[in-house]
TORPA-980159 format. One record per residue (C-alpha): x, y, z. Coordinates in nm, 3 decimals, decimal comma. Example, Ala and Ser with C-alpha at 12.3 -4.5 7.8 and 13.67 -1.06 7.14 Angstrom:
REM residues 2
<lopa u="1,230" v="-0,450" w="0,780"/>
<lopa u="1,367" v="-0,106" w="0,714"/>
REM end
This chain:
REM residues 282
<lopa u="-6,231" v="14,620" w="-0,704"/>
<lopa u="-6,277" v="14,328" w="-0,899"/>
<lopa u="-6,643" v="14,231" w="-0,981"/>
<lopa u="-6,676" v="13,918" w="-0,742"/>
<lopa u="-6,616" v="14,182" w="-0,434"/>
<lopa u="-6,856" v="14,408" w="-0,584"/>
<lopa u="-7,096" v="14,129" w="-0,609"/>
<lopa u="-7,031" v="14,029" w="-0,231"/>
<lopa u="-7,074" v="14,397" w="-0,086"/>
<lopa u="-7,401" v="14,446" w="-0,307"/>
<lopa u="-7,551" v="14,086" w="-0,155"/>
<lopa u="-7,485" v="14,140" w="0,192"/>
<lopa u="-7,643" v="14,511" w="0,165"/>
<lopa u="-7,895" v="14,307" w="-0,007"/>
<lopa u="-7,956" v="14,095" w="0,264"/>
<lopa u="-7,966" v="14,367" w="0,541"/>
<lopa u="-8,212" v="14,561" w="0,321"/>
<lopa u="-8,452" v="14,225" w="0,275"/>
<lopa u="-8,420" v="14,194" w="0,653"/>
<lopa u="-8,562" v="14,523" w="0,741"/>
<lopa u="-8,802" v="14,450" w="0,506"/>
<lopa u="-8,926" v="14,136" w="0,673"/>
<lopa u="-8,941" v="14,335" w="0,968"/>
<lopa u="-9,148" v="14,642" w="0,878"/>
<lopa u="-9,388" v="14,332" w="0,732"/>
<lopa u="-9,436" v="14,203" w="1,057"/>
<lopa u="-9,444" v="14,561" w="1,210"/>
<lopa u="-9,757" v="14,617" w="1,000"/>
<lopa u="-9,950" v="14,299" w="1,117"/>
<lopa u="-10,277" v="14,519" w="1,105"/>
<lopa u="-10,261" v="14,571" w="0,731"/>
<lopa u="-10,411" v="14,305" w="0,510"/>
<lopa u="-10,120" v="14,126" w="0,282"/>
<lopa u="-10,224" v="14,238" w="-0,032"/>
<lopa u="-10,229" v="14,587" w="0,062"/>
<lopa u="-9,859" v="14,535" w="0,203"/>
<lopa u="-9,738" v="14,400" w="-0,104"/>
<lopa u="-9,892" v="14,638" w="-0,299"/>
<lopa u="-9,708" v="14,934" w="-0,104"/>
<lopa u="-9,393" v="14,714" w="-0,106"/>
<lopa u="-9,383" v="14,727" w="-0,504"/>
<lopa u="-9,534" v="15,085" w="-0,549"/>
<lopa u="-9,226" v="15,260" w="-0,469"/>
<lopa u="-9,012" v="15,047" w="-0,648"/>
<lopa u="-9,253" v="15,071" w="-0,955"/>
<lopa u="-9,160" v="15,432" w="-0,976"/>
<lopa u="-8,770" v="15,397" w="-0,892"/>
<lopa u="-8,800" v="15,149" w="-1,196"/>
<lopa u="-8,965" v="15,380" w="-1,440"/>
<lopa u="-8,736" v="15,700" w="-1,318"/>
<lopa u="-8,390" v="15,442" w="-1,400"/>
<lopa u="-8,553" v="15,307" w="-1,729"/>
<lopa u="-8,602" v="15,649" w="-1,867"/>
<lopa u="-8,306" v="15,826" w="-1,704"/>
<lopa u="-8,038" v="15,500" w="-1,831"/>
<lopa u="-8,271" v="15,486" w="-2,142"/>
<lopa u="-8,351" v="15,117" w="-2,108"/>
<lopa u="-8,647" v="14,937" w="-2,301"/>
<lopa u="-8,935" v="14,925" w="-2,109"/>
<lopa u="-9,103" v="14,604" w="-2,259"/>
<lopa u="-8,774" v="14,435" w="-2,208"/>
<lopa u="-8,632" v="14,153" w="-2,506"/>
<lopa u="-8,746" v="13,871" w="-2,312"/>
<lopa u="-9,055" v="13,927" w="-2,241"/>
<lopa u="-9,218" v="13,612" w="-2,176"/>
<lopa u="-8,912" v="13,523" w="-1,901"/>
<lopa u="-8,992" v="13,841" w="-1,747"/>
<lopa u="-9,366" v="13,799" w="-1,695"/>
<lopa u="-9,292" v="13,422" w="-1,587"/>
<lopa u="-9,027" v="13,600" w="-1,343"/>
<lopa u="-9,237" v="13,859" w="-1,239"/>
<lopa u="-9,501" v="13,589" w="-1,150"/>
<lopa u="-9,269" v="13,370" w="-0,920"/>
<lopa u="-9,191" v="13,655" w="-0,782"/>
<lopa u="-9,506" v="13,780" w="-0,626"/>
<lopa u="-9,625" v="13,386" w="-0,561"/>
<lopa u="-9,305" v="13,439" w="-0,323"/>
<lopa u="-9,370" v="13,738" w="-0,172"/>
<lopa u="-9,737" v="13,641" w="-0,087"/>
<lopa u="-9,600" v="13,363" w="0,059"/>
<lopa u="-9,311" v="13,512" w="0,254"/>
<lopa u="-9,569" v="13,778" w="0,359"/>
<lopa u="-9,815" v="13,533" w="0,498"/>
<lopa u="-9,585" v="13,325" w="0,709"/>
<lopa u="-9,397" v="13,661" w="0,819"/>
<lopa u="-9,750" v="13,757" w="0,980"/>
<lopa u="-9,783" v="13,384" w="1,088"/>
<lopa u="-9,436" v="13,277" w="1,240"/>
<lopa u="-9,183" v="13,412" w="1,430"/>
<lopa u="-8,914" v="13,627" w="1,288"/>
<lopa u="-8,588" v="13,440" w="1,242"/>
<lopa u="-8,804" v="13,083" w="1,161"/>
<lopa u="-8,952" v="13,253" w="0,843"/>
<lopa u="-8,670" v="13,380" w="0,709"/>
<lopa u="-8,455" v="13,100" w="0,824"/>
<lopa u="-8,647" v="12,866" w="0,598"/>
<lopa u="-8,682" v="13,134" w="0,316"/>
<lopa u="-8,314" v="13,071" w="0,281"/>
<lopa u="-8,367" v="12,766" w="0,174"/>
<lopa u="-8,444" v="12,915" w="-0,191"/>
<lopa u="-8,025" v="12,927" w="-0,286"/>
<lopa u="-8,072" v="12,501" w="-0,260"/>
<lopa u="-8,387" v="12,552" w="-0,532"/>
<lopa u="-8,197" v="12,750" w="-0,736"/>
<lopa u="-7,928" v="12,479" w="-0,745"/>
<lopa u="-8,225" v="12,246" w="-0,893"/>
<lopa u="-8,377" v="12,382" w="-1,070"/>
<lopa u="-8,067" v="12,527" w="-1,280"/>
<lopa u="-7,958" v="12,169" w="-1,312"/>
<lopa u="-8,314" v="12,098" w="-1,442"/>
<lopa u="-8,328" v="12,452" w="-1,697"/>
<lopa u="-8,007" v="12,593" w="-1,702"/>
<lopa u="-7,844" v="12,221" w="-1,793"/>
<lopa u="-7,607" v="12,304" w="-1,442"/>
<lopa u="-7,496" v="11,942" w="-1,304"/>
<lopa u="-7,456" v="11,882" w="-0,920"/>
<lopa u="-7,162" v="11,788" w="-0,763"/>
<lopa u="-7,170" v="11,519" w="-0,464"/>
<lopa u="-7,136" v="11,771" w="-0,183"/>
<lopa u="-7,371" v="11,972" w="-0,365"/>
<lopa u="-7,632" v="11,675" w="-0,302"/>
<lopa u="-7,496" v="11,701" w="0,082"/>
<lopa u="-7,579" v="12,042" w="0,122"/>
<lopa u="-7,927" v="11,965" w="-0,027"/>
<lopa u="-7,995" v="11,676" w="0,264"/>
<lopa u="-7,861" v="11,943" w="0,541"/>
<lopa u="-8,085" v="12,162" w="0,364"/>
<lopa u="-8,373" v="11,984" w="0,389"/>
<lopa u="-8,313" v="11,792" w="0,767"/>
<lopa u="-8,258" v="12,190" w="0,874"/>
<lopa u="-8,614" v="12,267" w="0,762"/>
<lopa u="-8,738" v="11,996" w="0,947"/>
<lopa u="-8,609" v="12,119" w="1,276"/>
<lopa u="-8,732" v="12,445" w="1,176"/>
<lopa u="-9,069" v="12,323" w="1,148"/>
<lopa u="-9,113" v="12,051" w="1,365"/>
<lopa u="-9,358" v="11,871" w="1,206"/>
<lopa u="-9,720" v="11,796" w="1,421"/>
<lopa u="-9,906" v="11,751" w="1,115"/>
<lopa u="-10,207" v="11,986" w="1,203"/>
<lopa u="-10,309" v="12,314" w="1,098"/>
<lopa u="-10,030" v="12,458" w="1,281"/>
<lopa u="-9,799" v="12,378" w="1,010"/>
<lopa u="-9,955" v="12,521" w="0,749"/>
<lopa u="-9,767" v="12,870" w="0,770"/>
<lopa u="-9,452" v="12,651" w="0,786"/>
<lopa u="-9,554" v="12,496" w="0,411"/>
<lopa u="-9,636" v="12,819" w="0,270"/>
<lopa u="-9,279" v="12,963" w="0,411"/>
<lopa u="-9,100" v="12,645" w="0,240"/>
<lopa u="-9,301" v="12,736" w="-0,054"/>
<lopa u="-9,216" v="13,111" w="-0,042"/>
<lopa u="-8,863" v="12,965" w="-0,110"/>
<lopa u="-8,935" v="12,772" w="-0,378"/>
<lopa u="-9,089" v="13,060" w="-0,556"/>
<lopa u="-8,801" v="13,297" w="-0,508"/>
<lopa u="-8,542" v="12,987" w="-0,622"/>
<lopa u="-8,709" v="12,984" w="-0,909"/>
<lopa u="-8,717" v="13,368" w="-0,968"/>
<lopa u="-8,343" v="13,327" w="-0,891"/>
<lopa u="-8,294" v="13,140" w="-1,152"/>
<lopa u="-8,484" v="13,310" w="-1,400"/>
<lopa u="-8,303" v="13,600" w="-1,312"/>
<lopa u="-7,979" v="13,398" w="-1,404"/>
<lopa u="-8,137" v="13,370" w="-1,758"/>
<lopa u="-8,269" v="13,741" w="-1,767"/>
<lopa u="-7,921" v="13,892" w="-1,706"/>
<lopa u="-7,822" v="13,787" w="-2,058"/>
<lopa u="-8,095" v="13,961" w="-2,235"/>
<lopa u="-8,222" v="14,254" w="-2,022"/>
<lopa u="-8,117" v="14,477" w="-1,788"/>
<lopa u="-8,170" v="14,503" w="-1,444"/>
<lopa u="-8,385" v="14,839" w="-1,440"/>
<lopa u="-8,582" v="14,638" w="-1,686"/>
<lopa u="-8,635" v="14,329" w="-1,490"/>
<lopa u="-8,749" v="14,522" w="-1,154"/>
<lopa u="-9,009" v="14,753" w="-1,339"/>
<lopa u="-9,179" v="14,430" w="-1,501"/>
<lopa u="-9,171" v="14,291" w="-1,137"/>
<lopa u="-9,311" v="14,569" w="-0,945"/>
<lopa u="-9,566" v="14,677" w="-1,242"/>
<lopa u="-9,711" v="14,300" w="-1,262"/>
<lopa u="-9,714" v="14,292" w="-0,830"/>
<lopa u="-9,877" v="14,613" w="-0,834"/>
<lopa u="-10,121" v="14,616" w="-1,086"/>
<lopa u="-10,249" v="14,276" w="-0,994"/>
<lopa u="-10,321" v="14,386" w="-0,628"/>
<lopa u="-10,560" v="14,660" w="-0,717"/>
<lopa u="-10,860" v="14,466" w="-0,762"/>
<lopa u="-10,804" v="14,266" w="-0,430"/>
<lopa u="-10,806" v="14,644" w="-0,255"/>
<lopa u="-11,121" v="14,696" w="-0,425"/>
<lopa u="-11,292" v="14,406" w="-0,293"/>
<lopa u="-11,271" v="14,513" w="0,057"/>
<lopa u="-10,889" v="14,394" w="0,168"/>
<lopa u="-10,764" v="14,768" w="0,232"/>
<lopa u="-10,781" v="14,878" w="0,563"/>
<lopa u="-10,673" v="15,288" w="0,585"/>
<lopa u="-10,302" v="15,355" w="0,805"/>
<lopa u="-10,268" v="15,544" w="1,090"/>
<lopa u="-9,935" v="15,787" w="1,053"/>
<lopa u="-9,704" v="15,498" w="1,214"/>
<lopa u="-9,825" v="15,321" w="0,972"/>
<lopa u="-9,783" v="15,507" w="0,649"/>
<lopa u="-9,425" v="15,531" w="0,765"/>
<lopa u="-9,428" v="15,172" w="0,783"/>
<lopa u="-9,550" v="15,153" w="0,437"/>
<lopa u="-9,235" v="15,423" w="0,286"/>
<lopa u="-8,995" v="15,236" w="0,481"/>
<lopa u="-9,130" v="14,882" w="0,325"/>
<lopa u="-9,103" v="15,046" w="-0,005"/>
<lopa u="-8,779" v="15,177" w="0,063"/>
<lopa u="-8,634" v="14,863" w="0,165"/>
<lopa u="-8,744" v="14,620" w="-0,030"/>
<lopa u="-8,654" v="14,867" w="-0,319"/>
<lopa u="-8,322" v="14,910" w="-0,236"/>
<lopa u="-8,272" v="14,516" w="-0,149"/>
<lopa u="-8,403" v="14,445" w="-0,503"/>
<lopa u="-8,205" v="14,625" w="-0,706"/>
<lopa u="-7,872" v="14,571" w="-0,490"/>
<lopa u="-7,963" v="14,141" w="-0,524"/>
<lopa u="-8,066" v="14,178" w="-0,936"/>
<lopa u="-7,726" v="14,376" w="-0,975"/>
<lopa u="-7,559" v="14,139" w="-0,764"/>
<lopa u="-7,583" v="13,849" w="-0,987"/>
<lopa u="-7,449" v="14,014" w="-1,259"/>
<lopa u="-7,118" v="14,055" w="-1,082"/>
<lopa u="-7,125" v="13,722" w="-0,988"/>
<lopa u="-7,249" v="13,331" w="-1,053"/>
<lopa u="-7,527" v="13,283" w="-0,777"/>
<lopa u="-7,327" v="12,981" w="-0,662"/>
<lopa u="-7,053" v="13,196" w="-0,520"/>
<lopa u="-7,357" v="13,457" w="-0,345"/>
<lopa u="-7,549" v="13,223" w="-0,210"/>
<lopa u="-7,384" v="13,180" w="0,131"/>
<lopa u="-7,331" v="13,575" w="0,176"/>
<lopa u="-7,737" v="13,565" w="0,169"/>
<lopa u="-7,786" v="13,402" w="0,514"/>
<lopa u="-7,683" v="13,674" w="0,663"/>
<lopa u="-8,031" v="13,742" w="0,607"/>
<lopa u="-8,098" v="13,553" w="0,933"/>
<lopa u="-7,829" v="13,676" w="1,127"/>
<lopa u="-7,999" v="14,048" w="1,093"/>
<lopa u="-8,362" v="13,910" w="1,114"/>
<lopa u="-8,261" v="13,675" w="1,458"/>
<lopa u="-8,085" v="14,017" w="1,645"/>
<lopa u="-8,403" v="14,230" w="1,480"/>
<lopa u="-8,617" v="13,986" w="1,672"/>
<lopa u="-8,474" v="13,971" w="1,943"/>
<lopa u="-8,438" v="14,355" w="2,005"/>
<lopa u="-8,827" v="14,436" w="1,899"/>
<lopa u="-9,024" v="14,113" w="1,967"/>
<lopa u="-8,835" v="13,943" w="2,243"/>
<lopa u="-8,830" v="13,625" w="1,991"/>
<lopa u="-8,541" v="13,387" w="2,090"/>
<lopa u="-8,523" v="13,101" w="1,883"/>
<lopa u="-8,616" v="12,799" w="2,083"/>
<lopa u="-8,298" v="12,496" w="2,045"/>
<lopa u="-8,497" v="12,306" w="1,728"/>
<lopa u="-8,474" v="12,644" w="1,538"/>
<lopa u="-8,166" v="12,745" w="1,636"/>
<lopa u="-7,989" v="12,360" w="1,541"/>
<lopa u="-8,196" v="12,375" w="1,227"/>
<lopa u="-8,075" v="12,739" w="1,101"/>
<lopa u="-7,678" v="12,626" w="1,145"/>
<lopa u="-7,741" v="12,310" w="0,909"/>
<lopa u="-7,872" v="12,536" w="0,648"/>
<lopa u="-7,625" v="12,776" w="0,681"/>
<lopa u="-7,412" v="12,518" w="0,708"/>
<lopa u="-7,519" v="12,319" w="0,343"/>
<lopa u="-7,446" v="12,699" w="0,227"/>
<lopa u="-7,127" v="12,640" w="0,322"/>
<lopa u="-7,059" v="12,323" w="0,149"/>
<lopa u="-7,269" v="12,455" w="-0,142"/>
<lopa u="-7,032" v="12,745" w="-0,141"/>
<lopa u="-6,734" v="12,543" w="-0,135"/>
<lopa u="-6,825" v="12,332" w="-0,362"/>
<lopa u="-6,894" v="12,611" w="-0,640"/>
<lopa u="-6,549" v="12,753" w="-0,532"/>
<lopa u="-6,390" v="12,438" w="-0,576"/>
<lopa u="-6,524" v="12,384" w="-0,920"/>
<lopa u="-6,430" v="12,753" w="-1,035"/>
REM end
């Protein structure tokens, strides 16, 4: 199997993994966000250390000030994603979290010196007239979960692209533990303060499976990269709302009203041409 396959299978088990994550979030919509995300990276703090020791990786990583500035977009995103998952249906959360692949593509022409091609800059205005349909704009406080979604994606992009950077000069075991230690540690005094509220068995179920999942989905998307430019993964991702619309459906009863749904095929849609384009340059 060449490594372009390998990076395909490991980005769609990625995104089926992320999906069940986004659901056990919104499953635990008793449990403060903090204390979610601090479950969410617990697990995956100690799958990190276990790999770094077993594979004999270095723990403070080579690049260490990418990996702190990685680790930080990263849980900026999560927060985010977290929020609006507790805020906004299902499949309109992580419809417009997909919008991250279209701030990679920026901001690795801005960093990473990457130009973009013409249908590149399409895909971009699909991109973007997709989230509006998603959101549906009324300008009131009802939008702000919307923002902070859109923003959730910008935070990932750029931990996408860092990641592109990272893959050079660290490994992947090394780039998760910095992650999960930084998103742990700094939820600890937030938990302190009052915004820990103790699980009922369903619960702490909830939290293993969270852990679990967004564990696994980690690992599988870091490794996934390094198979293969992000250009060529970045359409396989929206599966990602393929598993989160049917997941909706099934526990919430949440059926995409026609805005939503119209809005979610032009983004998947300027993956597409994103996609294409990267294949026709290749």
């Amino acid at each position: 199997m060449d490594d372009r396959k390998k990076g395909i299978i490991l980005i769609l088990l990625s995104a089926l993994f992320f999906a069940s994550m986004a659901a056990t979030v919104k499953f635990l919509d008793r449990i403060p966000v903090v204390e979610k995300i601090f479950f969410r990276n617990f697990l995956g703090l100690l799958v990190a250390t276990y790999l770094i020791k077993k594979n004999k990786k270095k723990v403070l990583g080579n690049n260490k000030r990418l990996l702190i500035l990685r680790s930080i977009f990263g849980l900026l995103g999560v927060a985010a994603y977290f929020y609006a998952l507790s805020n906004l249906p299902l499949a309109d959360t992580v419809i417009l979290n997909k919008i991250s692949p279209f701030f990679v593509l920026i901001l690795a022409a801005i960093f990473l010196g990457e130009k973009i091609k013409k249908l590149q800059f399409i895909s971009l205005i699909l991109a973007i007239l997709g989230a509006g349909f998603v959101v549906k704009p009324e300008f009131d406080v009802s939008i702000i979960p919307y923002i902070i979604a859109l923003l959730s994606a910008f935070f990932a992009g750029s931990a996408y692209t860092i990641i592109r950077h990272l893959r050079h000069t660290d490994s992947s075991e090394t780039i998760v533990f910095y992650f999960t230690f930084i998103s742990t540690v700094a939820m600890i005094p937030f938990m302190l303060a009052g915004q820990f509220v103790v699980p009922t068995l369903i619960e702490a179920i909830g939290f293993l499976g969270l852990g679990i999942f967004a564990t696994a989905a980690q690992f599988l998307m870091t490794n996934a990269y390094r198979f293969a430019p992000a250009g060529e993964l970045a359409i396989y991702t929206y599966t990602n709302i393929v598993f989160s619309t049917i997941i909706g459906i099934i526990i919430w009863s949440e059926i995409p009203d026609i805005l939503s749904i119209i809005g979610g095929i032009l983004i998947i849609l300027a993956g597409f041409i994103n996609y294409y384009s990267n294949k026709k340059k290749a």
